[in-house]
N, C-alpha and C positions, 0 to 999 in steps of 0.2 A: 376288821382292822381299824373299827371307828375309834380314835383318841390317840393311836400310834403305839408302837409296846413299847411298856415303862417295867422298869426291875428297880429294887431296892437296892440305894445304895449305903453297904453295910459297913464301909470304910470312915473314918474320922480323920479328913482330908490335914486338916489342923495340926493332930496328932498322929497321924498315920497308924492308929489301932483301929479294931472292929468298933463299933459304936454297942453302949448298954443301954440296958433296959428292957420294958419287955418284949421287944423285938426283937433283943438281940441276940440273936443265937446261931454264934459258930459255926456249925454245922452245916448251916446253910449255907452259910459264907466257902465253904469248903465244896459241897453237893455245886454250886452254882458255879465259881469261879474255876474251880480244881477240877470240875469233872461235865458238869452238863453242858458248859458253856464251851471249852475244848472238844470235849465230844462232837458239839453240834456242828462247830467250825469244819473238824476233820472229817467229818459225813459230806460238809457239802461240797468240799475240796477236791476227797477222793472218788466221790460216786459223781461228781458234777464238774460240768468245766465252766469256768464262770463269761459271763454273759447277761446279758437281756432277758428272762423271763418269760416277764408281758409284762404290756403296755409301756410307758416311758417313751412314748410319743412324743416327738418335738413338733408343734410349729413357729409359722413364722408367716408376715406379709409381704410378700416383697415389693421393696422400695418402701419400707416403714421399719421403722427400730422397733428393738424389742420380740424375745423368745419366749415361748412357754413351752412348760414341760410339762405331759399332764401324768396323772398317779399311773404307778407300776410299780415292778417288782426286777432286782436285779442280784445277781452273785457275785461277788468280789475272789480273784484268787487264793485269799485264804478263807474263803469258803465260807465267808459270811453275807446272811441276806440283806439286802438293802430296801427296805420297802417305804415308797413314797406315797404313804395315806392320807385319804381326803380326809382333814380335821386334825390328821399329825403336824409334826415341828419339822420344818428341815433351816436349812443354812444355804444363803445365797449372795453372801457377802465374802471377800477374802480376810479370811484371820490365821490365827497362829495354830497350825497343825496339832500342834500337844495341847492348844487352849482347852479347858475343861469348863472351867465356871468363865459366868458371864458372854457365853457364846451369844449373839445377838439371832435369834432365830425369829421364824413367821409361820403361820397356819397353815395347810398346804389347801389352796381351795379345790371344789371338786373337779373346777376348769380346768387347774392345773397353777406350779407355780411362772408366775414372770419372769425372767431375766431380762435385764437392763443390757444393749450391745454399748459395748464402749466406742467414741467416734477415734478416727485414727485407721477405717480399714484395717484389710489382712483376712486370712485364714483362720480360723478359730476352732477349736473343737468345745463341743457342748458335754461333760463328763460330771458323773456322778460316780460318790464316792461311802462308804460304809465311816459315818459316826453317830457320839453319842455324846450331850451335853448334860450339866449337872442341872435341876432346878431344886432350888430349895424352897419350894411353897408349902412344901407338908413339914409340921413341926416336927422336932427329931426324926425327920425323914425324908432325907433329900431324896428326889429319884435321879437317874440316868435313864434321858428321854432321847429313844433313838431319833435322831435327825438328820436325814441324809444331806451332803452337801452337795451342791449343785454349782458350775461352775465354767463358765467361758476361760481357753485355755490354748496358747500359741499352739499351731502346727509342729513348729522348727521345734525340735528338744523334746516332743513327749515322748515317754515310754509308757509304750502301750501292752503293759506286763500285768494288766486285769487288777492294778489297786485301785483307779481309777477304770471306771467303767465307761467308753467313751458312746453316746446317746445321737450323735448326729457333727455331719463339720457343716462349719457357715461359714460363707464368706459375705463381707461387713463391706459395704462403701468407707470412704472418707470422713461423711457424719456418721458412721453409725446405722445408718439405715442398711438391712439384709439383700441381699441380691442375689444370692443363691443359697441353697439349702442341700447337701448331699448325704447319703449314709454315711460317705468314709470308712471308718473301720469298727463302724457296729458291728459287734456281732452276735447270736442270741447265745443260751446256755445249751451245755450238749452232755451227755450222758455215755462216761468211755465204759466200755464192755465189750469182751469178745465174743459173747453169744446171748442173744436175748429170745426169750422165750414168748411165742405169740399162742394165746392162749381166746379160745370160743367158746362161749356158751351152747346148749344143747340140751333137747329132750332125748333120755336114755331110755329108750322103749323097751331092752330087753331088762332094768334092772327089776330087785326083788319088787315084788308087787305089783306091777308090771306101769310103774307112773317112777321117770325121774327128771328132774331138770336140774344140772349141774355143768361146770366147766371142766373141759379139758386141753391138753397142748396140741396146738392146733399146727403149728409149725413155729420153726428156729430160725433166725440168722444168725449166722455164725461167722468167722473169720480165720480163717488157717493160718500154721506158722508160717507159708509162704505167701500172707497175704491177700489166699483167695477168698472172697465173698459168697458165702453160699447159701442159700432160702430152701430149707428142706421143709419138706410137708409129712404130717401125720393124717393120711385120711380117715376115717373109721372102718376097721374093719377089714384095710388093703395097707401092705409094704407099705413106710418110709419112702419118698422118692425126693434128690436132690430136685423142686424145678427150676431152680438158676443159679447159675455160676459165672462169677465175675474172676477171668485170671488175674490173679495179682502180678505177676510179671507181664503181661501184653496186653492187660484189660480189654479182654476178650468178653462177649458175652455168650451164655449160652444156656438156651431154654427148651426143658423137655417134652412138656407139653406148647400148643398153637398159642401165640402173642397178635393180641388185640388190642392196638391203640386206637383211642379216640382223639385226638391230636396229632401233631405231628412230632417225630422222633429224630433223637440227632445221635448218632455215637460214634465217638472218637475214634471205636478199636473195630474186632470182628462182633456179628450178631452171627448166633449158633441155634436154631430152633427144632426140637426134634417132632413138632407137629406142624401144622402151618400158622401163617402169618397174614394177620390182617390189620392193615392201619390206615384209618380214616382220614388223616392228613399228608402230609409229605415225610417220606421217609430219606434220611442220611445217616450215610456209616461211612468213615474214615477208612478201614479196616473191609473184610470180603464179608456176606451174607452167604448163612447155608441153612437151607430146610429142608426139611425129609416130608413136606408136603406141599399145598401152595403157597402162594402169597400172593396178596390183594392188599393195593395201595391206590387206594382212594385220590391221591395228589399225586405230584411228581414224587422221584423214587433215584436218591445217588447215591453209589458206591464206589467207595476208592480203589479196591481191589477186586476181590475176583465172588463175582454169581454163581452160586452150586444151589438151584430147586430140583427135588424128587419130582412134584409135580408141577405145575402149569403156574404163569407169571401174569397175573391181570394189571394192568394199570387202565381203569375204562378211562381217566379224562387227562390225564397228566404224561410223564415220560421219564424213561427209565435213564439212568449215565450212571457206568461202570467205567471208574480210572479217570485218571485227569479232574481239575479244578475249574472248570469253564460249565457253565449252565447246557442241559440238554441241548442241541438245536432240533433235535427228531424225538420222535418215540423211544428209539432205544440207538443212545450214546455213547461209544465204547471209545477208550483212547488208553495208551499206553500199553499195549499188548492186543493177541488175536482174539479173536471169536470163538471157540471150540464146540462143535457139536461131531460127538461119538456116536460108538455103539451102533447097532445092525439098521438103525431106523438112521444114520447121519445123515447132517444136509441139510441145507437151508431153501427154506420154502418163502417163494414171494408172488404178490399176485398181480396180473398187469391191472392199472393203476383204472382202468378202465371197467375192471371188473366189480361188482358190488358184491360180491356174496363170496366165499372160500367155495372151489370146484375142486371137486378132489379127483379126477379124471378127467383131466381139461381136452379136449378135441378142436381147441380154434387159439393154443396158447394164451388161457385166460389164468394160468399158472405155472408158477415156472420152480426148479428144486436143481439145486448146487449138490452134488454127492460125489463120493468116492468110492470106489471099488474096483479091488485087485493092481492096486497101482496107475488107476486113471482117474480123473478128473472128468467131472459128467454133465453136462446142461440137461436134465430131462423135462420135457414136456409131454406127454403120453408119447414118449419115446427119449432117446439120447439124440440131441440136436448137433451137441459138439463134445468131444472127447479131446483130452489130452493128457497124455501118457510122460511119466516120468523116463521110459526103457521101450525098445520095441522099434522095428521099420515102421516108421510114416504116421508115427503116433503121438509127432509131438502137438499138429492141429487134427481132427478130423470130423469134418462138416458133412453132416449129412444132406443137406441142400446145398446149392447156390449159393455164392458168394456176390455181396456186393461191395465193393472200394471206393470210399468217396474222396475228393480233392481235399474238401477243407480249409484247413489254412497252410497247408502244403504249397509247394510248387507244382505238384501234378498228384494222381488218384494211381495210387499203385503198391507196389508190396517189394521192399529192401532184399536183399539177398544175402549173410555174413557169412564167412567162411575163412577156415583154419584160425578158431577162435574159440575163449572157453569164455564163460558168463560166470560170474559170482556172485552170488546174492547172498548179503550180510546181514538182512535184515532191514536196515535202515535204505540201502541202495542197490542198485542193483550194477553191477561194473565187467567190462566186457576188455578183453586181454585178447590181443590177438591182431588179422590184420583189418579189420574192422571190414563197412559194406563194400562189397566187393561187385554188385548188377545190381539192376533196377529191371521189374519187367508193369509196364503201366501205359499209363497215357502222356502220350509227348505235349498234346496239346488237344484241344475238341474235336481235331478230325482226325486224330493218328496215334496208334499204338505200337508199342515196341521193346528194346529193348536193348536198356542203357550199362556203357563199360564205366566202370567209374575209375579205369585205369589210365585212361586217355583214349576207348573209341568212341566213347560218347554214346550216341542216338545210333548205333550200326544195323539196328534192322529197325524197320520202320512200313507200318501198312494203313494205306489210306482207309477208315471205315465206311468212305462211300463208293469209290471204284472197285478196291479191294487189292488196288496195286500194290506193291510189294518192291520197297529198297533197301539194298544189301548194302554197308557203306565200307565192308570189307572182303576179301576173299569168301568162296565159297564154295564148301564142300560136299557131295551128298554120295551117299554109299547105295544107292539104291537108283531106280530108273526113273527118270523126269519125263512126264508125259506133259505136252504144251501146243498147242493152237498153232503157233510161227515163234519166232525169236531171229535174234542179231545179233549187233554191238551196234552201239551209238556213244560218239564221241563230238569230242570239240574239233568242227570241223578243222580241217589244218590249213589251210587257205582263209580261212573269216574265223577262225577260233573263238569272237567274242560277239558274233551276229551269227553263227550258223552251226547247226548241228551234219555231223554226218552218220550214217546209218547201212550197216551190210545186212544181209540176211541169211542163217546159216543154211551150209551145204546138207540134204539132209537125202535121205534114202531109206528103203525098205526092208536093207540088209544091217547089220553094224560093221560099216564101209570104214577104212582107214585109206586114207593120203600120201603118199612121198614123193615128190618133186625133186628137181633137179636139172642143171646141165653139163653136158659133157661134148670134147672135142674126139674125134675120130683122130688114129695117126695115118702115116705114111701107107700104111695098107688098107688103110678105111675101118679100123678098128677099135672102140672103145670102153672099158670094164670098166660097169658102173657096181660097187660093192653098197646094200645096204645095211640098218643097223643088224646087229648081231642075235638078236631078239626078234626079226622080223617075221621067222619062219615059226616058232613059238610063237608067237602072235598072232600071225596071218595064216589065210587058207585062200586058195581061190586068186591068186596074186594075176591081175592083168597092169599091161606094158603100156603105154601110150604116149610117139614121138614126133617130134616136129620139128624140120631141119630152120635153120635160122642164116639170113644170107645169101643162099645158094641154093638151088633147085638140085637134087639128089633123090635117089632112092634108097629110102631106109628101109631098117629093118633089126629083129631080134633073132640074135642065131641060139634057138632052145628057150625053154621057160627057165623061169628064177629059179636055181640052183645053189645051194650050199651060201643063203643068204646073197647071190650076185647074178648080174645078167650083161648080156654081151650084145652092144648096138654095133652095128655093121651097113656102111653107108658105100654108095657105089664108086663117090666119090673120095682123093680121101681129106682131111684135116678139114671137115665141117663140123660147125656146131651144131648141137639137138638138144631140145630140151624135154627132160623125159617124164611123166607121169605113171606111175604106180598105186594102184588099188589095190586091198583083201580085205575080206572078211572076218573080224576077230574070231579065236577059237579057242580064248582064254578060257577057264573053269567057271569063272561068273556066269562072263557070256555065251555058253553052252548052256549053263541052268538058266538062265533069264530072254533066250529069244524073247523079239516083239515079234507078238499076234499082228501082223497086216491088218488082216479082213477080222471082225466082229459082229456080231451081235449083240442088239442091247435088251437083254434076256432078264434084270435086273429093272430098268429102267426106262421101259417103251415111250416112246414119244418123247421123251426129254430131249430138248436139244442141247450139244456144249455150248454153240453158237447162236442164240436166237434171235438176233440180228445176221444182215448180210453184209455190214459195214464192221467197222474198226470200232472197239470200245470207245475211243480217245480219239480227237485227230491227230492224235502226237502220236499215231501207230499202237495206242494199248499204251501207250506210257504217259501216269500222271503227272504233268508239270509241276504239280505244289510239293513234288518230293525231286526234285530236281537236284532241290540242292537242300541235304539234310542239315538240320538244323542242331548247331552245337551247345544245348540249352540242355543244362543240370534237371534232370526231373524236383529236386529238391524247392 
């Protein structure tokens, strides 16, 4: 390009006819102006989109005046080159657009040319532009010497529609001096096509003579009417195979064979790989990742949506985040929906944190695996440690060991009870309809366990864990027989009620003894029918009499045993009182099946004693003072 391209100009400006002589010939004037010259415009127009080239580098110092712009090469929207040669002419002055003659032009050096920043600040864009100036140094033969114009040029009001080519924006201080330098709206040339052919070279070992070295189509990009992007390959000798496709509607990506980056990768949409994946940097996708093999990511690794690998997921130093906009905090970061793992092998496998190496039959739970099967939920550790059943009696926890319940930041260390209530879980929460907790069964406090009404009885049973005493804070009822040491009642006494207790001890015996008491007056004959309940004889067997006159010395007596529920006291005297006692033995249907054994044997458990002391547990008779008075404290 040394001296810049010059064409003859064959016009007679003067007169506006072709110029004679022996140069002049029409012809040319027609070939050039009519045909090579349109031609050449519309080649670069329609096969090119105008732009930058190369080269047309701008600098600049900052905090010093003054641009240069060094040589290149640029396209104009109607498709003409613009080339700014070292030793050609360009224009870096403002003049009159249609100027022809007398254009004030300069040499372009190899540095590049100058531009002068005007002071006054602002925005400016740096733009070159496609012209040509007359020189009349050759006699009868002016040339038209291309000289590109170059040009500082406001922000506000350009149209940036490719007549002007814009090379860089500046922004200018107050003098003039540069202070900042940006691309702006450069931008290079580009080449529209809907399918461009990628073509290799190659040795053809099977051609005639058995030596070839020639090219063939090596593979296509091409572009579908719906916009899809596709890179098909020709291999030698095997099928055509699409290996990537970019969807034009979800800019999706997807690759037939394993992707191998050596950097790091970002995509906006889905990646689709039908081998595996390997990337040295850190991998992102907006969109979900699928492979039909593995993938290995060298750095961290986020996905917006959803992980589908046929094979196994490496990240040796980095971390994986699937969903959500927030950086990993772990290894593997999931937000905006579940975790899924299927299929016969499901479940999630974790190892205690304690353990260094993967135990794949762990025997001291050095690993541990979340699964499902048949409608349960399964902790297993070389076994199922804990089950929970969606359907089924007693299947909603099922602990294979021991349980233990800590306090916490509770009120007490225990386990709620709800009842006549449904749960709903929506997903986001989890909400419970119905009459909410209804007991408590835990620790009252460090020395006592129990179990709490949250209807108003509170703390109603309660047992000390070091004596082993036992308080009932309401009624109490048992279907079965109480075997016990002694027993009573103790009350507040009724004379000192608030300094004394008082204390009886039950009537007890070797039979199932029943009681009825009573007094009765004899009349005028010494005679008096004492009738008891109606149920007595049903009930009782074995009924004995026991009287005792009251007042007066008499001889009593019972004339016959207890008869059709009544019996008949006869005193010698008459209109004395007696007061009379009555005994039997139940012979209800229980108490027939349930006699107590008197006498035993301890044929189970020799030499145990029940009593291994010969004193009282307690001085208080077996009764623990510290449950005296049970305490009305919410386990909560």
């Amino acid at each position: 390009m040394s001296g810049g391209l010059r064409r003859i100009q064959y016009r007679d400006l003067d007169t506006g006819t072709v110029r004679t002589g022996p140069t002049g010939h029409g012809e040319s004037l027609t070939d050039i102006e009519a045909h090579l010259g349109p031609l050449d415009r519309t080649r670069g127009r329609v096969l090119s989109r105008w732009g930058v080239a190369e080269g047309l580098a701008v600098r600049a110092v900052a905090g010093q005046s003054g641009l240069v712009v060094q040589p290149g090469v640029a396209l104009d929207a109607e498709g003409r080159l613009i080339v700014l040669a070292p030793e050609g002419l360009a224009v870096a002055e403002e003049i009159d657009p249609g100027q022809l003659i007398g254009v004030p032009t300069l040499v372009v050096p190899e540095t590049g040319v100058a531009l002068p920043t005007p002071p006054g600040g602002g925005d400016l864009l740096v733009t070159i532009s496609w012209r040509e100036v007359q020189n009349d140094g050759a006699a009868n033969s002016p040339e038209l010497v291309h000289a590109p114009w170059l040009r500082l040029q406001p922000v506000a009001g350009f149209a940036d529609d490719g007549h002007r080519v814009v090379l860089a924006a500046a922004r200018l201080a107050a003098d003039g001096t540069v202070t900042a330098l940006e691309v702006g709206s450069r931008r290079t040339t580009g080449i529209p096509a809907g399918r461009i052919e990628l073509r290799a070279s190659e040795r053809d070992p099977e051609a005639a003579g058995g030596l070839r070295v020639g090219d063939r189509a090596a593979a296509e990009l091409a572009v579908s009417a719906g916009g899809t992007v596709s890179l098909t390959q020709h291999p030698t000798g095997r099928p055509s195979r699409v290996a990537l496709a970019i969807d034009g509607a979800t800019g999706a990506l997807a690759l037939t064979g394993a992707l191998s980056v050596q950097g790091a990768t970002a995509l906006d949409s889905d990646l689709a790989v039908q081998g595996g994946a390997t990337v040295d940097g850190d991998l992102t996708a907006q969109g979900s990742i699928t492979t039909q093999s593995a993938i290995t990511v060298q750095g961290a690794a986020a996905v917006g949506s959803g992980l589908s690998v046929q094979g196994g997921v490496s990240i040796p130093t980095g971390a994986l985040r699937v969903g959500g906009e927030t950086p990993a905090q772990r290894t593997v970061h999931v937000e905006g929906s579940e975790v899924h793992s299927g299929g016969g092998g499901g479940g999630f496998s974790f190892s205690d944190r304690a353990t260094g190496a993967f135990v794949d039959m762990p025997d001291a739970g050095q690993r541990w695996v979340w699964y499902a099967l048949n409608g349960a939920a399964h902790l297993w550790s070389n076994g199922d440690r804990i089950s929970v059943r969606a359907t089924g009696e007693g299947g909603g926890l099922d602990v294979g060991r021991r349980m233990r319940v800590r306090q916490g930041g509770d009120g007490s260390a225990g386990i709620w009870f709800y009842q006549n209530g449904r749960m709903i879980h929506d997903r986001q929460r989890i909400l419970f309809i119905g009459r909410g907790d209804r007991g408590f069964v835990g620790m009252q406090d460090d020395n006592h366990i129990g179990f709490w009404g949250n209807d108003g009885a509170g703390w109603s049973l309660a047992m000390n864990i070091r004596s082993g005493n036992v308080v009932v804070g309401g009624s109490l009822t048992v279907n079965g027989p109480i075997f016990k040491n002694g027993g009573g009642f103790r009350i507040d006494h009724p004379l000192a009620p608030q300094e004394r207790y008082l204390a009886h001890s039950f009537v007890e015996s070797p039979d199932m003894a029943t009681l009825y008491a009573g007094t009765a007056t004899t009349d005028g004959t010494g005679r008096a029918e004492v009738v008891l309940p109606d149920y007595f004889e049903a009930l009782n067997a074995d009924a004995r009499v026991q009287l005792t006159t009251v007042g007066s010395v008499s001889a009593v007596t019972v004339e016959g045993p207890v008869a059709d529920g009544r019996f008949t006291i006869r005193t010698a005297q008459p209109e004395v009182t007696v007061h009379w006692l009555v005994t039997g033995v139940r012979i209800d249907e229980w108490a027939q099946a349930n006699r107590i054994v008197v006498e035993s044997d301890k044929q189970a458990e020799p030499d145990r004693y029940l009593m291994p002391t010969a004193g009282p547990v307690t001085e208080a008779g077996g009764h623990d003072p510290d449950h005296d008075e049970i305490q009305d404290r919410s386990p909560r």
